[in-house]
C-alpha positions as CSV (number, residue, x, y, z in Angstrom):
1,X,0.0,0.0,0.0
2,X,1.3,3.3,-1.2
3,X,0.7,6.3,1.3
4,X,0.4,9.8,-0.5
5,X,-0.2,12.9,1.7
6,X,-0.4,16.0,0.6
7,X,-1.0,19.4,2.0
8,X,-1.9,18.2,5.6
9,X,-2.8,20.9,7.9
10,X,-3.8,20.3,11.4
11,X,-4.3,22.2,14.8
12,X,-4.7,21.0,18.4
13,X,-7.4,23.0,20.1
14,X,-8.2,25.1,17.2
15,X,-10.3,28.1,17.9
16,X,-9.1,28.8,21.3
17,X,-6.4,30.6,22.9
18,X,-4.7,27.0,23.1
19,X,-4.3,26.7,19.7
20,X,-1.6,24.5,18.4
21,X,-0.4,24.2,14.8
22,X,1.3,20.0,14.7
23,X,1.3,19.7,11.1
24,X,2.1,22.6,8.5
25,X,1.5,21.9,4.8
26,X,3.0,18.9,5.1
27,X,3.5,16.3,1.7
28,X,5.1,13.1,2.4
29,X,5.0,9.8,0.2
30,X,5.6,6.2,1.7
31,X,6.4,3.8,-0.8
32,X,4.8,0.2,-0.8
33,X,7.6,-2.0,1.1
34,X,9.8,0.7,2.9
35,X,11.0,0.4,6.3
36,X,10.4,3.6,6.8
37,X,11.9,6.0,9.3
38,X,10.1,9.4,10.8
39,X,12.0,11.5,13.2
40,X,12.0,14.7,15.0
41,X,12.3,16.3,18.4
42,X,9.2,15.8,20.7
43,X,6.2,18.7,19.2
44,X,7.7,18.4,15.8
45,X,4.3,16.5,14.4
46,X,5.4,13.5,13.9
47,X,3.4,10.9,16.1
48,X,0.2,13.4,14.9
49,X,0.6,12.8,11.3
50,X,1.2,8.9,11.4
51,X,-2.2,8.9,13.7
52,X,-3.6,10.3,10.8
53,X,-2.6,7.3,8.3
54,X,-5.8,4.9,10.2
55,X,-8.1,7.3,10.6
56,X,-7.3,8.3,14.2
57,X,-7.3,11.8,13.6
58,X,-9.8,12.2,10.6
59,X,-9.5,14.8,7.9
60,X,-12.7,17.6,8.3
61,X,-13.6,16.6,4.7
62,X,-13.8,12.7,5.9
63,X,-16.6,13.7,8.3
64,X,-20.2,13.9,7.0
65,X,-21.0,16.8,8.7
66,X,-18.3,18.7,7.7
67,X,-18.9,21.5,5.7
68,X,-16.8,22.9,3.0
69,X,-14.2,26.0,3.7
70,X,-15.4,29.3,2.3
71,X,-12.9,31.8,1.7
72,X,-13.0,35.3,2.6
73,X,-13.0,37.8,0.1
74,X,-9.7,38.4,-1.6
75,X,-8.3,35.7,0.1
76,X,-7.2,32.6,-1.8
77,X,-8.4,28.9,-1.0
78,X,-5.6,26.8,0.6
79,X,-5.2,23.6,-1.2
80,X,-7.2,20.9,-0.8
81,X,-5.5,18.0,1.4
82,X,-4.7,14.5,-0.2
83,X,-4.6,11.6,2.1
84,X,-4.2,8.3,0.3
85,X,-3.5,4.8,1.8
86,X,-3.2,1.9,-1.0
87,X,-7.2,2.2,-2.1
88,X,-8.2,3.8,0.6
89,X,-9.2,7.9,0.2
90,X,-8.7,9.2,4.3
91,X,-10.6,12.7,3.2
92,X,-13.9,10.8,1.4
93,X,-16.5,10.7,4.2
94,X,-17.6,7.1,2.7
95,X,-14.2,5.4,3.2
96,X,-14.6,2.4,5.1
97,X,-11.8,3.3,8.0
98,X,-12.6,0.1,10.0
99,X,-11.7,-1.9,7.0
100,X,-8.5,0.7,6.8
101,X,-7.3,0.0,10.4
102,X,-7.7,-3.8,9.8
103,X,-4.4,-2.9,7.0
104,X,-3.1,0.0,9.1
105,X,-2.0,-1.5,11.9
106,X,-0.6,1.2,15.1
107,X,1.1,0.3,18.0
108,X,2.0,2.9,20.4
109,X,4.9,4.0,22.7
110,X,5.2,1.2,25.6
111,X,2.6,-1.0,24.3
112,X,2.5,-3.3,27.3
113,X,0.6,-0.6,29.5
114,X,-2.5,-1.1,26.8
115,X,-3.1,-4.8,27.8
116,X,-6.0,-5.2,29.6
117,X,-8.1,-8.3,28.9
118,X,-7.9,-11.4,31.2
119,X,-6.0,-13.5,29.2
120,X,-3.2,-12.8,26.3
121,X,-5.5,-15.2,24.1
122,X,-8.6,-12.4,25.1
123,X,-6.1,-9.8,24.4
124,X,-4.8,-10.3,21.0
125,X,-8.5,-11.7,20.0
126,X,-9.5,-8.5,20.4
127,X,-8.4,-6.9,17.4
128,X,-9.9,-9.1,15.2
129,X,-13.3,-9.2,16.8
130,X,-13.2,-5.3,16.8
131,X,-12.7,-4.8,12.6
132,X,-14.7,-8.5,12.0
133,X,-17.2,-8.2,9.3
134,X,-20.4,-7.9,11.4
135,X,-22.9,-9.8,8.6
136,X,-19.8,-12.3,8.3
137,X,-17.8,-13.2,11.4
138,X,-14.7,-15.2,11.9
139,X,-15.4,-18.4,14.3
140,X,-14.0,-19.3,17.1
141,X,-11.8,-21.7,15.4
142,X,-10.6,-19.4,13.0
143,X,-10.1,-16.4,15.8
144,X,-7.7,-19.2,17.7
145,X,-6.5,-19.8,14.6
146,X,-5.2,-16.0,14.0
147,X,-4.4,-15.2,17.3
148,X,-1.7,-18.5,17.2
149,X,-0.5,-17.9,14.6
150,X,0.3,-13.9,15.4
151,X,1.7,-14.6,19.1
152,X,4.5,-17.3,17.1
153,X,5.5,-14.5,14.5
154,X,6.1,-12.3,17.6
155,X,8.4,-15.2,19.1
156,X,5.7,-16.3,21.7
157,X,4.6,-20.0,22.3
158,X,0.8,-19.9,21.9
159,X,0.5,-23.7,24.0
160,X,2.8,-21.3,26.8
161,X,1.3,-17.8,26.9
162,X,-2.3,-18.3,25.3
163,X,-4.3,-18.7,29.3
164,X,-1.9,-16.4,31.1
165,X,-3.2,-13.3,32.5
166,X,-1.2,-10.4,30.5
167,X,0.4,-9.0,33.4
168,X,2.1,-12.3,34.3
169,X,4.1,-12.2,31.1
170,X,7.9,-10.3,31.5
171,X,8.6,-6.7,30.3
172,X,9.3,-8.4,27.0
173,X,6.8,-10.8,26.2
174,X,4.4,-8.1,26.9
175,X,5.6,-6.3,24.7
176,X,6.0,-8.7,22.1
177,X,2.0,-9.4,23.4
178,X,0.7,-6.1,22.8
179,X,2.6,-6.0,19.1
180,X,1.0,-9.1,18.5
181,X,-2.9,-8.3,19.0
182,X,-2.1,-5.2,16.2
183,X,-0.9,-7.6,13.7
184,X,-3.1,-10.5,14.7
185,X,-5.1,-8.7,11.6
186,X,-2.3,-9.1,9.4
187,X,-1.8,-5.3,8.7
188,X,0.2,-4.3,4.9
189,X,1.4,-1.2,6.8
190,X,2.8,-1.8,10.5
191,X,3.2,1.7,12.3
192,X,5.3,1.9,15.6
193,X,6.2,5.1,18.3
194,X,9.0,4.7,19.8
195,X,9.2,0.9,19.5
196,X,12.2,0.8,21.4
197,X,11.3,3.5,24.3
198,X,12.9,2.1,27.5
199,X,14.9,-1.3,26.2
200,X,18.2,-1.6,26.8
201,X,20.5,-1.9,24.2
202,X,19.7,-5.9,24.1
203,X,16.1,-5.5,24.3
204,X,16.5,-3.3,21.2
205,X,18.3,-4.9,19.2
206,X,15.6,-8.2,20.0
207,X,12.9,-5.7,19.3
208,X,14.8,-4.5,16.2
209,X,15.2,-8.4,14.7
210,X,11.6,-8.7,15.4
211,X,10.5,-5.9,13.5
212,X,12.6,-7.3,10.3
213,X,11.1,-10.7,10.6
214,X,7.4,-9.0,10.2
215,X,8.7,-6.8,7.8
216,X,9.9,-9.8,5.3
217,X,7.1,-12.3,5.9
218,X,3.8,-10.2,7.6
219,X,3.2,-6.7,6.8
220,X,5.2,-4.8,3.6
221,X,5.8,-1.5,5.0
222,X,7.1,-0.9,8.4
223,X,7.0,2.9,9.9
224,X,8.8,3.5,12.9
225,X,8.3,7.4,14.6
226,X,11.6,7.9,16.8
227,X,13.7,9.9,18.2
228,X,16.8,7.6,18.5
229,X,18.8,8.5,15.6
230,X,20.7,5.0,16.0
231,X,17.4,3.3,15.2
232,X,16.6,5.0,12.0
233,X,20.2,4.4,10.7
234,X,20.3,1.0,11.6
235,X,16.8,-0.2,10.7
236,X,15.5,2.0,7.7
237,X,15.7,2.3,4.0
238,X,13.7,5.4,4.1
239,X,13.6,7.9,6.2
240,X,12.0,11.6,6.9
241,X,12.8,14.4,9.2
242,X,9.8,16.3,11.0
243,X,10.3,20.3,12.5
244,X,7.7,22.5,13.7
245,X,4.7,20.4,11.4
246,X,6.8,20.3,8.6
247,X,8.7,17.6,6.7
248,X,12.5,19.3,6.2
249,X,14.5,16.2,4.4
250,X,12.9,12.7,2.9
251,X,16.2,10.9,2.3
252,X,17.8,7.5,2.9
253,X,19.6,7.4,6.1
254,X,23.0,7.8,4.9
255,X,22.5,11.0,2.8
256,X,20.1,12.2,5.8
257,X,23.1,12.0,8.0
258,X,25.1,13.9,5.9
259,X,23.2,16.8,6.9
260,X,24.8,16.9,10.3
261,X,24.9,20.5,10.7
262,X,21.1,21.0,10.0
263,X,20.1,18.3,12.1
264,X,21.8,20.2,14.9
265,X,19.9,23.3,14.2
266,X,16.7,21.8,14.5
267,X,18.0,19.6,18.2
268,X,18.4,16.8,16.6
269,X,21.6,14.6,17.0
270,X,23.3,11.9,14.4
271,X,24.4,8.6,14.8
272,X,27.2,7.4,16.9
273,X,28.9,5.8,13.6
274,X,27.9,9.7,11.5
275,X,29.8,11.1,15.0
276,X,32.8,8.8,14.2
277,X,32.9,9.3,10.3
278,X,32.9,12.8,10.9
279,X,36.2,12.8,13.5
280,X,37.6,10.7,11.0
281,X,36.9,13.1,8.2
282,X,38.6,16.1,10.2
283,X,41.5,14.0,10.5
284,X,42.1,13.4,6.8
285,X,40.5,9.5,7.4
286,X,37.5,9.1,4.7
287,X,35.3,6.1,6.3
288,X,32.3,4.9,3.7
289,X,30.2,2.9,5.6
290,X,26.4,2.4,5.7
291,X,26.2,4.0,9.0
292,X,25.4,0.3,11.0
293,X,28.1,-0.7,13.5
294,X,28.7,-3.9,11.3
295,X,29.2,-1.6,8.3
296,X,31.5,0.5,9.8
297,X,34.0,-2.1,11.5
298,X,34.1,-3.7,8.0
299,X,34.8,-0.4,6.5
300,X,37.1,0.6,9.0
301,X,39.1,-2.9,8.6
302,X,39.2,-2.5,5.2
303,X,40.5,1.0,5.3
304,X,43.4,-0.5,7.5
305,X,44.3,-3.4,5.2
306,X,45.1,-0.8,2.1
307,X,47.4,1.3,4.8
């Protein structure tokens, strides 16, 4: 599923003395199969425009009592918004959004605190009782079926886990829970905040393996909202930069980084490796890596071996 936005406005609390602009004209394409990255400093807009993707925030023209934007005299309309997931139109008020959030798929920063059924089995059923087709149901066998078979691509044993109360599992396994009951509807596009928030490095990288393995055999795009610039340049092919509600750079990781300066304009930081290619570089030592700590060991051995 292809996601095209295009001059996406929106404001928190608009009409009052609490107004806050999040997203400012903002045009962004995520192509079908990217593992896409979307970063910026906390307020920047990003976790506002991916809750836009599923219909969580709705576009005024997707609600049917919207009414249409008159302009003022002398004063030009703004353009109109395009919001486009795969088939799906997010600014037609007839668009079916629960049949978009059963192939949008959101999971939010420290998923584990959103369990809340009495077993993980009840938990992770729930998502696919909640988008079913009312005049056609899934059964109970096939529910079981689904909710198996999403706990074992998260790396959980159904026979294990499956009658346990949620809040019995580990850190991790809840975690790995909570992930599961958003993809137990087999989502194309698998959205994440902050996937990693509060992992240590090993719980990352596990996290990080996990993501790859839905990625290549459950849902073809993978967006990840962070702030962790390691993540993005180990993880993504894709990857866009969010300041102030707008989008400032849609480039792959390595070129992004190259941009070091600007980054650190806007708060942002680079990558550890981008850090060590740039000491390098005022040194006189050129190190072309891919920005991964595997890539830049190899290039770094390399570089040795033509000394």
């Amino acid at each position: 599923m292809r996601i095209v936005a295009e001059h996406l406005f929106y404001t928190y609390n608009e009409g009052t003395p609490f107004a806050a602009r999040a997203l400012d004209d903002v045009t962004l394409t995520v192509e079908e199969g990217e593992f896409f990255g979307i970063l910026g400093h906390t307020g920047s807009g990003k976790s506002t425009f991916v809750q836009h993707l599923n219909g969580l925030i709705r576009l005024p023209s997707s609600l049917k009592r919207s009414k249409k934007h008159r302009a003022k005299k002398g004063e030009a309309l703004p353009p109109a918004p395009v919001l486009r997931v795969g088939e799906f139109d997010l600014t037609d008020p007839k668009t079916s959004f629960s049949a978009l959030r059963r192939k949008v798929g959101i999971v939010f920063q420290y998923p584990e605190q959103q369990l809340f059924a009495e077993t993980v089995k009840d938990d992770v059923a729930f998502g696919i009782k909640s988008f079913a087709d009312k005049k056609s149901p899934p059964s109970e066998q096939e529910i079981e079926g689904a909710v198996r078979e999403a706990l074992e691509a998260v790396g959980l044993s159904y026979a294990e886990v499956a009658e346990k109360s949620p809040f019995d599992l580990s850190g991790g396994q809840k975690r790995r829970a909570a992930i599961a009951g958003v993809i137990v509807t087999k989502p194309e596009v698998l959205i994440l905040d902050e996937p990693a928030a509060g992992l240590d490095p090993l719980g990352k990288k596990e996290i990080a393996d996990l993501l790859h393995r839905l990625h290549n055999t459950w849902c073809k795009t993978v967006i990840i909202v962070s702030h962790d610039m390691d993540e993005i340049a180990e993880n993504c092919t894709m990857s866009a930069v969010f300041d102030a509600g707008k989008v400032k750079y849609v480039l792959p990781p390595r070129e992004l980084f190259a941009h070091a300066d600007e980054l650190f304009a806007m708060g942002l930081d680079i990558p550890l490796v981008a850090k060590l290619c740039r000491a390098l570089h005022a040194r006189g030592v050129d190190i072309d890596c891919d920005l991964t700590a595997d890539g830049f060991v190899k290039a770094v051995l390399a570089k040795r071996g033509q000394a």
